[in-house]
C-alpha positions in Angstrom: 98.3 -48.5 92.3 96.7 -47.5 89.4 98.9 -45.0 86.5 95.8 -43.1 85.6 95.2 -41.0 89.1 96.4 -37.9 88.5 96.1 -38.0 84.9 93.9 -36.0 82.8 93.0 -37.4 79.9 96.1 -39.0 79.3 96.0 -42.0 76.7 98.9 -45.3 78.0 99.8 -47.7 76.0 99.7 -51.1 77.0 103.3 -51.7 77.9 103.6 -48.0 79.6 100.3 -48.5 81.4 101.8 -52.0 82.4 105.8 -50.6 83.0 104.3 -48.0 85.2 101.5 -50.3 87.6 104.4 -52.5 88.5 106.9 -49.6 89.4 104.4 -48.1 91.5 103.0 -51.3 93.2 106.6 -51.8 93.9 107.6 -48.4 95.3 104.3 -48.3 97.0 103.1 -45.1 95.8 100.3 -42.9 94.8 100.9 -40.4 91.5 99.9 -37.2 92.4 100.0 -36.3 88.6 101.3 -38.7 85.8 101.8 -36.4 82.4 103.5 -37.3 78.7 106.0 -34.4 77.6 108.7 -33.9 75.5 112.4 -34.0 76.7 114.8 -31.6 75.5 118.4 -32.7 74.6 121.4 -31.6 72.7 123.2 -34.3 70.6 126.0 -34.4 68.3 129.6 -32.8 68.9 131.1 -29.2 67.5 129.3 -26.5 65.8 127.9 -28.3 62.8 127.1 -31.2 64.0 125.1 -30.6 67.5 121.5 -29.7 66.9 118.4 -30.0 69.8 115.9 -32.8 69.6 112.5 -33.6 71.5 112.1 -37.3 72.6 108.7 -38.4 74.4 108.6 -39.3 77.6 106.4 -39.7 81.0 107.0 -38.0 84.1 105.1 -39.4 87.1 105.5 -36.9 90.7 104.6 -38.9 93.7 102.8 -38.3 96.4 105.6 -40.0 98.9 108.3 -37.9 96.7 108.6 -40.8 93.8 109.8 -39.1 90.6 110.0 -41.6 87.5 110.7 -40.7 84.0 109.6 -43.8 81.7 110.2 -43.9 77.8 107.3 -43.2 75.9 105.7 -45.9 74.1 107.9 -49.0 75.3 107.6 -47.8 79.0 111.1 -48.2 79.9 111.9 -46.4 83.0 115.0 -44.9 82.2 115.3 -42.4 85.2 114.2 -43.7 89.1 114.3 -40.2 91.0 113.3 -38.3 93.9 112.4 -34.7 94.6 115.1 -35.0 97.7 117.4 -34.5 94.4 115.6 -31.0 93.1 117.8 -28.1 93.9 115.6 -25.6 91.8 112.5 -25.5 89.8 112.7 -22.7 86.9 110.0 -21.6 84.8 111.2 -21.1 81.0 107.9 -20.3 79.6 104.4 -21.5 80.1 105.1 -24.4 78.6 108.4 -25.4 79.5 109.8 -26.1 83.2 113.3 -27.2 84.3 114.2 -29.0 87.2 117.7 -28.6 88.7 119.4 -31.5 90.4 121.9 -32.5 92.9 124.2 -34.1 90.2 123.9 -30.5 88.5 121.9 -32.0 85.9 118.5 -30.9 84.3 115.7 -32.3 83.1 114.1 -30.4 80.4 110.0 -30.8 80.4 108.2 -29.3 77.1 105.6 -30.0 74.5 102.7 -30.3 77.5 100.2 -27.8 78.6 100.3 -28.7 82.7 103.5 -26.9 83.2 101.5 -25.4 86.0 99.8 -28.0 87.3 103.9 -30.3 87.5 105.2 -27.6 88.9 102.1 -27.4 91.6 102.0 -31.2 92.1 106.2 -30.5 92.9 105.1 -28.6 95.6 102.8 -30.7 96.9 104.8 -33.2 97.3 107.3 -31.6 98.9 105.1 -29.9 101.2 104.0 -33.6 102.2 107.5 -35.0 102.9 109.7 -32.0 102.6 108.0 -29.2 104.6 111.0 -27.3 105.9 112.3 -26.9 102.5 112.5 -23.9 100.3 110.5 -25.4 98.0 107.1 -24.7 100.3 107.9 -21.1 100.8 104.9 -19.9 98.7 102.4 -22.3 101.1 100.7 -21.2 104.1 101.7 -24.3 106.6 100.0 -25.5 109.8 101.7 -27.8 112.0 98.7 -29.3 112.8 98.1 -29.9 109.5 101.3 -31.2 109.1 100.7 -34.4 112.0 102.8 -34.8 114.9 106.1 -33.1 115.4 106.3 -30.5 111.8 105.4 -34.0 110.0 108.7 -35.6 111.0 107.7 -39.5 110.6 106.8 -39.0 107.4 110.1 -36.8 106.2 112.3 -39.4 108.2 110.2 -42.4 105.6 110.7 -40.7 102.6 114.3 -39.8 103.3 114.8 -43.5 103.9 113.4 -44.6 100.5 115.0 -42.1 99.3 118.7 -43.8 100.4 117.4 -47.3 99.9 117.3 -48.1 103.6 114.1 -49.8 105.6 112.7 -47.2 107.8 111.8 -48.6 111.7 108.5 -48.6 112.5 109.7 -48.0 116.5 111.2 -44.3 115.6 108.2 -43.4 114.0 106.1 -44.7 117.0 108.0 -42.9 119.2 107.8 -39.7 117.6 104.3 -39.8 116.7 102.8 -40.6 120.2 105.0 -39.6 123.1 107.4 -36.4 121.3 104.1 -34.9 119.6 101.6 -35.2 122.0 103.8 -34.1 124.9 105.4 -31.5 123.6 108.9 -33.0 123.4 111.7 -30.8 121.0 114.4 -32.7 121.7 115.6 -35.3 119.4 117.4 -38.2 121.6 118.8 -41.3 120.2 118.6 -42.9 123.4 115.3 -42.7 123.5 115.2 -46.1 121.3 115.8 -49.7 123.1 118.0 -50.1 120.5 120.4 -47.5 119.1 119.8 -46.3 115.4 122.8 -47.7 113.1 124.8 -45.6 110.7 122.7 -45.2 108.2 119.8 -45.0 110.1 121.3 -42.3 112.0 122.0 -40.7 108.7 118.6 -40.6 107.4 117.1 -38.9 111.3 119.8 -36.1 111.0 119.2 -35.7 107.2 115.6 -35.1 108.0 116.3 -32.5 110.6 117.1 -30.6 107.2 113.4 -30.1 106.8 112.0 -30.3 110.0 111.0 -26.5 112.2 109.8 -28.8 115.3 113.1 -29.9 117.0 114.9 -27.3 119.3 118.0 -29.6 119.9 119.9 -32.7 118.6 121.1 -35.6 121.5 123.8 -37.7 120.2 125.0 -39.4 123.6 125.4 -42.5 125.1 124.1 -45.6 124.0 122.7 -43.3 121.0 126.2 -42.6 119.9 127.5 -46.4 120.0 126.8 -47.1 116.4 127.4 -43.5 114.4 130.8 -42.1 113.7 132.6 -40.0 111.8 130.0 -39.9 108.4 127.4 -39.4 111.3 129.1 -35.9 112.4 129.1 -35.2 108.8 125.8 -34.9 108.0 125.5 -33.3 111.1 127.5 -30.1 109.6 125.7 -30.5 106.8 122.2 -30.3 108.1 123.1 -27.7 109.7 123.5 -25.6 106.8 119.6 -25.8 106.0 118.0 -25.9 109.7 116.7 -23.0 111.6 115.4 -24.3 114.6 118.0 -26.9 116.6 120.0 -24.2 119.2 121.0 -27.5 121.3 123.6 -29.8 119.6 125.2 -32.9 122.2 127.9 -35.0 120.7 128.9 -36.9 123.4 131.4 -39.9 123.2 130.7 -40.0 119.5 133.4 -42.7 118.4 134.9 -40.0 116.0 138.4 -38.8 116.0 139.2 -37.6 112.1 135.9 -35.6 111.5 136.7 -33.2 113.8 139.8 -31.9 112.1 138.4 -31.8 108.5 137.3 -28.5 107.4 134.4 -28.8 106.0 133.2 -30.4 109.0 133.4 -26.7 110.9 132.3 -25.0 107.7 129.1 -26.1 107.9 129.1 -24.9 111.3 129.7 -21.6 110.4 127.0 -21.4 107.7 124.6 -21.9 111.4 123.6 -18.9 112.8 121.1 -20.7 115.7 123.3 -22.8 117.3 123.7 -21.5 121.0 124.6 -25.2 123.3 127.9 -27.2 121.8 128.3 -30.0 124.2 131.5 -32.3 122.3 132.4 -33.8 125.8 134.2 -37.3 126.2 135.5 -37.2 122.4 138.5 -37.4 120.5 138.7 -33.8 119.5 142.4 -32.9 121.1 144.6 -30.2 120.1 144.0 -30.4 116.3 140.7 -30.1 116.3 139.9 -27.6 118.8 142.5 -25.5 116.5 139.8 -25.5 113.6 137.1 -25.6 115.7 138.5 -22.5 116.5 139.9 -21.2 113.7 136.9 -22.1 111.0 133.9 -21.5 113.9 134.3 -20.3 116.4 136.2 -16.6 115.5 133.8 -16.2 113.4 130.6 -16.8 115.6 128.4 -13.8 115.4 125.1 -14.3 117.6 125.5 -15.3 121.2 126.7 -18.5 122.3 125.5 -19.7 125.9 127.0 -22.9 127.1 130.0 -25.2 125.9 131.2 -28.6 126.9 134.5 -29.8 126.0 134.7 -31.8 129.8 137.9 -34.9 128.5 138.3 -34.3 124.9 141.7 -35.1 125.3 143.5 -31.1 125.1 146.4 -30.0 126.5 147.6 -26.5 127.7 148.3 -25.6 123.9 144.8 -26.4 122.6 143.1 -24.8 125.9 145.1 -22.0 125.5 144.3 -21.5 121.8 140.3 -22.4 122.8 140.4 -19.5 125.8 142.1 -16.9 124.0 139.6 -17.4 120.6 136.6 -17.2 122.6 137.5 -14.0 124.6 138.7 -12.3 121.5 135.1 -13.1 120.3 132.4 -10.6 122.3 129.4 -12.7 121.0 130.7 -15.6 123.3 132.9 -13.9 125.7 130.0 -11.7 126.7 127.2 -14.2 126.5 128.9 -17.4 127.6 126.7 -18.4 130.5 127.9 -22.1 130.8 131.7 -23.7 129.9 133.0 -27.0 131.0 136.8 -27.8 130.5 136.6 -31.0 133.2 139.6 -33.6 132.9 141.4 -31.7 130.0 145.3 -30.4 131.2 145.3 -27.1 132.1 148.4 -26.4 133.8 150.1 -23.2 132.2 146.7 -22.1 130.5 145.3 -21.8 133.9 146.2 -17.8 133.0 144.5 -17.8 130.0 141.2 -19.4 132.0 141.5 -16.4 134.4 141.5 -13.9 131.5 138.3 -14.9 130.4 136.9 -15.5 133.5 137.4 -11.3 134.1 135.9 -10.4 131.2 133.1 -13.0 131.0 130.1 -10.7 132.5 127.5 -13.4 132.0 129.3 -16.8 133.3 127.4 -18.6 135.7 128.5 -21.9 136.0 131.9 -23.4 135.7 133.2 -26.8 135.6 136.9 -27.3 135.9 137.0 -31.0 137.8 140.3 -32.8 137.6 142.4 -30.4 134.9 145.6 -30.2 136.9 145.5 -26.5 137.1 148.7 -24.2 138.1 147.3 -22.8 141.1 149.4 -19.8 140.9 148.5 -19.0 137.6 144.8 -19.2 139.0 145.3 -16.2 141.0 143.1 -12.9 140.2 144.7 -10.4 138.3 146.1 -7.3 139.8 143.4 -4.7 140.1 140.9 -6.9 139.9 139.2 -6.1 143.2 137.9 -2.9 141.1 135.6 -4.8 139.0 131.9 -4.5 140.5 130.6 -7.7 141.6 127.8 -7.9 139.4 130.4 -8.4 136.3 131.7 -11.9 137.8 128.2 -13.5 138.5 129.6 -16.8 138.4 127.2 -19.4 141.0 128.5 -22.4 140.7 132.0 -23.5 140.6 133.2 -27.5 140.5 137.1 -27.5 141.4 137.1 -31.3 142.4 139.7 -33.3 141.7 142.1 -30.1 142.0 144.7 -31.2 145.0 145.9 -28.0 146.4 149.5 -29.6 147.6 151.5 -28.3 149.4 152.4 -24.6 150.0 150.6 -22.1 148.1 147.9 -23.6 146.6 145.1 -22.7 149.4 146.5 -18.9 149.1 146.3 -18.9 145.4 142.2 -20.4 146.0 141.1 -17.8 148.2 142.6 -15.4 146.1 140.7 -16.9 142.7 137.4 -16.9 145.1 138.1 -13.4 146.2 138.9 -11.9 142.5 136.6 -13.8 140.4 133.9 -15.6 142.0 132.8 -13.4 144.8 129.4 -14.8 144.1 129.7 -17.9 144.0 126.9 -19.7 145.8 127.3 -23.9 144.8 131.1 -25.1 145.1 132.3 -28.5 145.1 136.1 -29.2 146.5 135.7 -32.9 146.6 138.7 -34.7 146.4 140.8 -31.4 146.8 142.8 -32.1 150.1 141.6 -29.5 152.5 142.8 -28.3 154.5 141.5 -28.9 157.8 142.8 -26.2 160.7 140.2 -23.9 161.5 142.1 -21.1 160.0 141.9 -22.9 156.6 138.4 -23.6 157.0 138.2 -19.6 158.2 139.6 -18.3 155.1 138.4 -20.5 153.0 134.7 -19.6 153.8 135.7 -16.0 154.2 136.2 -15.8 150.6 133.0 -17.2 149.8 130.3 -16.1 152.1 127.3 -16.6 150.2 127.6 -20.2 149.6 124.3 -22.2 149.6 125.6 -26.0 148.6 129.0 -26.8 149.5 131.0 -30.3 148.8 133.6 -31.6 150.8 133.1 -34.9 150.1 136.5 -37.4 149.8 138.8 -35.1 151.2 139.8 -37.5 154.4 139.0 -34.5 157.0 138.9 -37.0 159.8 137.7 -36.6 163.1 139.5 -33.4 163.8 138.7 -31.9 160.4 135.3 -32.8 160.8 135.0 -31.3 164.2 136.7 -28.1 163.6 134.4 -27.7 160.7 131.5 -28.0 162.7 133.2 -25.2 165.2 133.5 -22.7 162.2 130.0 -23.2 160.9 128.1 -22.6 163.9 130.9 -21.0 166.3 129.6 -21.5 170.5 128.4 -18.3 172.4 126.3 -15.8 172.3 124.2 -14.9 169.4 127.8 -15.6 167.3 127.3 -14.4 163.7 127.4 -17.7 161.0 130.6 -17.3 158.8 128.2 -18.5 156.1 124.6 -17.4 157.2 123.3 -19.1 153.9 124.2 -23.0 153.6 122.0 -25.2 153.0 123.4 -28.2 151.5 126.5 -29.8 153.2 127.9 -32.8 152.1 131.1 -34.3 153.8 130.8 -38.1 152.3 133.8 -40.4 152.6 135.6 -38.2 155.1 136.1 -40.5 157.9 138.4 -43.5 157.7 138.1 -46.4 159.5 141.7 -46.7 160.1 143.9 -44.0 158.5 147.2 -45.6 159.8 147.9 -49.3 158.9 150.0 -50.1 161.4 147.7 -49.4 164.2 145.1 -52.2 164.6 142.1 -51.1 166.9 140.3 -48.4 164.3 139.8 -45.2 164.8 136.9 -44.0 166.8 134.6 -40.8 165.5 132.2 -40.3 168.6 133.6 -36.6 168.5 133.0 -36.2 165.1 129.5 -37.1 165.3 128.2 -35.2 168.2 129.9 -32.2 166.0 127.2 -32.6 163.4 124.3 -33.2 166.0 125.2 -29.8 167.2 125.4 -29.0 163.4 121.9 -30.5 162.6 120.7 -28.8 166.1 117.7 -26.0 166.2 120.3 -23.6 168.7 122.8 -24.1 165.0 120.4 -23.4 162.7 119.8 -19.5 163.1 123.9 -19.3 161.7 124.1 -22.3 160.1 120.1 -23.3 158.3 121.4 -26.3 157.2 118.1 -28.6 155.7 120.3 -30.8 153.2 123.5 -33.4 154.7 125.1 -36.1 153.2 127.5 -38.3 155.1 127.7 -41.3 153.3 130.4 -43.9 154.0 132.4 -45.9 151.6 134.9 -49.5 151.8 137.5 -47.1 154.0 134.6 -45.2 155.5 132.7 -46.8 157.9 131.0 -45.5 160.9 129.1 -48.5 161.9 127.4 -48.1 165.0 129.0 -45.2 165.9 126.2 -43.1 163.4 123.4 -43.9 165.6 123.3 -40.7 167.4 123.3 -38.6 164.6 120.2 -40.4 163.3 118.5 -40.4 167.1 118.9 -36.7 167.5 116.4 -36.9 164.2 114.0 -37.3 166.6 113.2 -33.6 167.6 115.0 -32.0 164.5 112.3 -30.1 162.8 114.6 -28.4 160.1 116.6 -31.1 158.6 115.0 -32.4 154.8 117.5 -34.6 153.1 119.9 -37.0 154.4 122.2 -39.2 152.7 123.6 -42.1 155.3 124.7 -44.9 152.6 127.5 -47.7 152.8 127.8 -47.2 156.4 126.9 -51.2 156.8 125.5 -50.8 160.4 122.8 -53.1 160.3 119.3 -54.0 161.6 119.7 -51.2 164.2 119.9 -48.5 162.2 116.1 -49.9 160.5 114.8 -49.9 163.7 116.2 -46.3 164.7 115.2 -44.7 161.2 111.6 -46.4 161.8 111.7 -44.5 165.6 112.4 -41.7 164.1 110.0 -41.5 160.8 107.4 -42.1 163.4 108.2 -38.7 164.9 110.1 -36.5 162.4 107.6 -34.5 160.4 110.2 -32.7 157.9 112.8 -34.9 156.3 111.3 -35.7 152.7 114.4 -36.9 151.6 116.4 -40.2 152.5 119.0 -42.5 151.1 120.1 -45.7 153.7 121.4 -48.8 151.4 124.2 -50.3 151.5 124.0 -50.8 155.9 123.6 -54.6 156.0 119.8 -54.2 156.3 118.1 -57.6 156.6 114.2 -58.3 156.2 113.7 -58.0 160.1 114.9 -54.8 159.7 113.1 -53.4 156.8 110.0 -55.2 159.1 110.9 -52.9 162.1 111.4 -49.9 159.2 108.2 -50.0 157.7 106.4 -49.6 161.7 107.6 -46.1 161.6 107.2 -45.3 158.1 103.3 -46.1 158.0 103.0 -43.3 160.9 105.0 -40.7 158.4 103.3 -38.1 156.5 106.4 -36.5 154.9 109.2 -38.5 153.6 108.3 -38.7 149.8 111.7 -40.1 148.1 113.1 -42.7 149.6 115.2 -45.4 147.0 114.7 -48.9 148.0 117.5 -50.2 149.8 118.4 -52.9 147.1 121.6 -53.6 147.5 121.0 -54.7 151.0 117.9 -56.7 149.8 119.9 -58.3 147.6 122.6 -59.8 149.7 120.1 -61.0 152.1 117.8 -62.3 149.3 120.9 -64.5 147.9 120.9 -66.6 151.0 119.6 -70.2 150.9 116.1 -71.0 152.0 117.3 -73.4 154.3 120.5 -71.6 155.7 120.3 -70.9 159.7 119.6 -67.3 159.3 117.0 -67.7 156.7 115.3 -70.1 159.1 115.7 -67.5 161.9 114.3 -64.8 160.4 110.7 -66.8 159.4 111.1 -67.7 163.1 110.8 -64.5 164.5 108.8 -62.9 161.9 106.0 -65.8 162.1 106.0 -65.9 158.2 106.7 -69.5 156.4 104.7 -72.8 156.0 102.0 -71.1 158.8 101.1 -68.1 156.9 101.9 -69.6 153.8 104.4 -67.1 152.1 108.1 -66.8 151.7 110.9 -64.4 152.5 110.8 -63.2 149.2 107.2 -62.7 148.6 107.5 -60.7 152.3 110.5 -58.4 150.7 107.7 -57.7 147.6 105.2 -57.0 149.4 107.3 -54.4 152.1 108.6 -52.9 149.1 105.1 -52.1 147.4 103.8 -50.5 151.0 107.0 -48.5 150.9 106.3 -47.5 147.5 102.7 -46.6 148.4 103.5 -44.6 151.3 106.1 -42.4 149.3 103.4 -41.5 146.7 100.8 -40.7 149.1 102.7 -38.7 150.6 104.0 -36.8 147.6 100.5 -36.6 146.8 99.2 -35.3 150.0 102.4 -33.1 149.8 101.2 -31.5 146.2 97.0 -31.3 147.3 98.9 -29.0 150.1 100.9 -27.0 148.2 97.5 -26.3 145.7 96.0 -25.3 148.4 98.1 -23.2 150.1 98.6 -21.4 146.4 94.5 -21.1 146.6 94.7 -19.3 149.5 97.1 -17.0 148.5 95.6 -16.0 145.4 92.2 -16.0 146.7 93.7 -13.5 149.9 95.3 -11.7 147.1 92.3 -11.2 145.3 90.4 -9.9 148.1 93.3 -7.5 149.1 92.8 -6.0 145.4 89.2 -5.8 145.9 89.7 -3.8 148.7 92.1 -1.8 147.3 89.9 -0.8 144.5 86.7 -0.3 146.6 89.1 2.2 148.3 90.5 3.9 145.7 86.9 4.4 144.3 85.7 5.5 147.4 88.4 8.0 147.5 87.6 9.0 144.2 83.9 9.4 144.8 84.8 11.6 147.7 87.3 13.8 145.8 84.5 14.2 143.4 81.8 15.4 145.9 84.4 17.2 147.3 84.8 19.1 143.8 81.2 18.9 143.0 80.7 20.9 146.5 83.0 23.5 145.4 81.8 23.3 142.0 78.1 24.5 143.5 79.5 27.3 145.7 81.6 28.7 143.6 77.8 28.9 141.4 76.6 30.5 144.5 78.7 32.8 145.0 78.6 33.9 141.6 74.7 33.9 141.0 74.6 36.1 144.5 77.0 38.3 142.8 74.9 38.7 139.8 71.9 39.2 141.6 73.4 42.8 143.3 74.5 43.8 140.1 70.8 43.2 138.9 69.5 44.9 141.7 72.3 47.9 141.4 70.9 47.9 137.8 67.2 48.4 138.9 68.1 50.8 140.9 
């Protein structure tokens, strides 16, 4: 690099000229002014003896953010800084500037002409590297003048020289040509193959500082495996400066004494943007979610929409203190949308969770899986069936991993649906312990009528709880009315075990059970009960083998059915060959999940028959698991042998079992995407039409309403000409009277 660009007329000595080409070929950078001044300093001690000097010296500002002083006339750098350390620029005078640093110390610039043209070539550079900062105020920015992203790469590369740390080339890439081009405002550290470290991590989330581009911060994961406690840090502390992030995800951060310290939540509070908090799966416990409520969150003042504190390790006393702090807080009580408390112990705070609940008017979703909750504290509070519906919208509610026990506990439920989410429409009670009488299933759907997805799953219904389901859903007779007229999405996984009682060998048969959901999945059902979405998959203690053949034959003629789940049900070949029946007739289901049901290469062979003649079915995962199994089995074994015996594939044809399983697997794969495509070139079309009939309807509409108009205005014009008439006629008699 050469010393003399962005000098102007300024005469280097040998060694300075020589001092400063090396600094610069080592730092790699380009001067955006170099310029000799004089440095102000105070020497001496007491009264008497301190007086001011001026020593000469030679500022260089850098185009990457490189700010040099060097000693004038030797050359000596004495100072190696960067405008990351500027707190203020202050003009004395014309001649006289003072730059304001980190360390609270100054640096005096006098004796030069181009106070102006430093202080320009200051904001230059920052404007290059630093754009977000306050420094740029007084430019008119472009992002596209900026590059990809508000300029990001380039901020995140001078931040790093700025800490001494290599920058990766991979971030950079990543930001510049997939985040930028599509839009993408979400900064992920997972989106790397491999996780940034420490102080890598320190040097992204410092550059969030000056970055007006990213809408959220993703800390989850893999991304989180190598950052800590420094790492949340500088998290508060950038967000002190930004303005844009609303979206901040901690998750599994392996923290535990940053979220205690104080001046980690007073940099929260200094954020007035933040709206998403999602801290789940960390250390936080009881301490910290005391001044995370104490230092932030009482003192929140713009509305907060979702937070995620799902197994952070709190106890009724730190849930308590959380519930009460944010509905003594209207700015989150009143805006909360979202809030998961998942596989934290609730117990005795279970009435603090129903105090918020009634006065949380915006609360959609809530997630409360697994928190131990005293179901008679979850009971809604007396005179509670006054409140209008409207003011407890919450949708959907996950309860799983709740066990209702023994007495009580389904009372207390139907009461908490009743009282405070009369409009719920998604509820998941997997792994609750149901019951399963019909006038537990009555009352339990009584309270919630308008469900739309509900999960059963893992609740061991059996074959009587499955088939007294069924009879509530879509009850026999007459035009019946459907206890819950909208459902579409039932899933009743791992409710069937093959043999609930140990001592009895011969298993349990569930032949009932499934012509239950035949009549479920049935077109006379449907008018009560539309269901389009069922999942029944099977687990290691829930098997139906063989015995799930019907429900998949009665496929055949279902014309309203569009997902099923039928996994781990390991009933082999003939299950391919019925699914491949059916795909040859069904023209609805789009949906379908089958692995794990011992599936061999004759029957994916039998499958794929049926699926070429299907038009519809556009996501279907490849069964790998069974692939797999079958796949490990020596070439010369007796059932590999069989198989290339009846499928006439081998030394004949000249391909193996394994180059047959590829090539079945990319004709699945092609059949699912033309579909979709087909699928997509319909739906454009159909929208075409619509727009192009809606068009036409306006056109009508108009030519009518201007034909109305036209005749309203002969009709006026009409009576326009014999009110004129009449008038003229009058006229004319008077004239005539006159004459006379």
């Amino acid at each position: 690099m050469d010393s003399s660009q962005g000098s102007s007329e300024l005469n280097l000595t040998a060694a300075e000229k020589r001092e400063i080409d090396t600094y610069l070929a080592k730092q790699k950078e380009r001067p955006l002014i170099t310029e000799r001044f004089k440095e102000k300093k105070t020497v001496g001690v007491g009264p008497l003896l301190k007086k001011e000097i001026e020593e000469d010296r030679i500022i260089i500002i850098g185009k990457k953010g490189c700010l040099p002083v060097f000693i004038g006339g030797t050359g000596k750098l004495i100072y190696d800084g960067h405008i990351v350390e500027i707190t203020g620029i202050e003009m004395n005078n014309p001649n006289e500037v003072t730059l304001k640093f980190r360390t609270e110390a100054s640096l005096v610039i006098s004796g030069t002409t181009r106070v102006l043209d430093i202080i320009t070539a200051l904001k230059k550079s920052f404007l290059f590297n630093l754009p977000g900062s306050p420094e740029t105020k007084d430019f008119e920015i472009k992002a596209d003048q900026l590059g990809p992203c508000y300029g990001f790469s380039r901020t995140y590369r001078c931040i790093s020289r700025y800490m001494g740390i290599p920058y990766r080339d991979d971030i950079c890439f990543v930001i510049d040509n997939i985040y930028g081009p599509n839009q993408i405002r979400e900064m992920n550290f997972g989106d790397w193959f491999e996780p940034p470290t420490l102080h890598q991590a320190k040097a992204i989330i410092d550059s969030l500082k000056y970055n007006k581009w990213f809408e959220s911060l993703v800390i989850s994961g893999s991304g989180a495996s190598k950052v800590g406690n420094d790492a949340i840090m500088i998290v508060a502390s950038m967000l002190q400066h930004n303005r844009t992030i609303t979206k901040l995800v901690l998750d599994h951060v392996p923290a535990r004494e940053a979220w205690i310290f104080g001046d980690t939540w007073e940099g929260f509070a200094l954020n007035n943007y933040l709206t998403v908090l999602n801290f789940a799966n960390n250390q936080i416990e009881d301490r910290g979610v005391q001044a995370f409520c104490d230092q932030y969150l009482a003192n929140v003042c713009h509305p907060m929409q979702a937070i995620n504190l799902s197994k952070c390790g709190l106890t009724k006393a730190g849930l308590s203190t959380f519930l009460q702090t944010i509905r003594g807080n209207k700015w989150i009580g009143k805006n909360l949308k979202f809030l998961a408390l998942s596989e934290n112990k609730l117990e005795e705070a279970s009435t603090a969770l129903v105090d918020f609940i009634a006065i949380a008017s915006s609360l959609k979703q809530l997630e409360i899986s697994d928190v131990s909750p005293n179901w008679l504290g979850m009971r809604a509070p007396d005179g509670q069936e006054n409140v209008a519906k409207k003011d407890l919208p919450i949708g959907k509610l996950d309860l799983s991993g709740n066990p209702f026990g023994k007495g009580e506990g389904m009372v207390d439920l139907v009461s908490f649906l009743l009282g405070l989410c009369p409009n719920v429409t998604d509820l998941d009670l997997s792994e609750c312990t149901i019951p399963t009488s019909l006038p537990g299933f009555t009352s339990l759907f009584e309270a919630a009528p308008n469900l739309v997805r509900l999960n059963i799953s893992d609740n061991d219904l059996g074959e009587d709880g499955i088939v007294n389901l069924v009879e509530v859903l879509s009850p026999l007779g007459a035009n019946p009315p459907g206890i819950l007229p909208r459902l579409r999405h039932l899933n009743i996984s791992n409710n069937m075990p093959s043999n609930p009682n140990p001592l009895i060998v011969k298993p349990r048969s569930y032949l009932n059970a499934v012509k239950a959901l035949v009549h479920l999945i049935s077109a006379e059902t449907y008018p009560v009960c539309p269901i389009d979405s069922l999942h029944v998959r099977g687990g290691s203690k829930d098997r139906l083998k063989i015995e799930l053949l019907p429900l998949i034959t009665a496929l055949l003629n279902n014309n309203t059915l569009t997902d099923l789940d039928i996994r781990g049900h390991r009933v082999g070949d003939e299950l391919a060959v019925n699914l491949g029946r059916v795909l040859s007739g069904n023209r609805t289901l789009k949906i379908l999940y089958w692995d794990e049901n011992n599936t061999t290469l004759m029957g994916l062979e039998n499958f794929s028959m049926g699926l070429r003649r299907n038009l519809t079915l556009e996501r279907m995962p490849i069964p790998v698991l069974d692939i797999a199994d079958y796949l490990k089995l020596p070439e010369n074994t007796q059932g590999m042998q069989l198989f290339k015996e009846r499928l006439k594939i081998g030394e004949k044809v000249g391909i193996s079992i394994q180059e047959r399983t590829t090539q079945l697997i990319s004709e699945f794969q092609g059949i699912l995407i033309q579909n979709s495509v087909s699928s997509f070139k319909d739906k454009l079309i159909k929208e075409a039409a619509r727009k192009k009939l809606e068009h036409e309807q306006n056109y009508i509409d108009n030519n009518n309403n201007n034909i109305n108009d036209s005749n309203s205005n002969i009709t006026n014009s009409s009576n326009n000409v014999s009110s004129v008439s009449n008038g003229s006629s009058g006229n004319s008699v008077t004239v005539e009277s006159v004459q006379k």
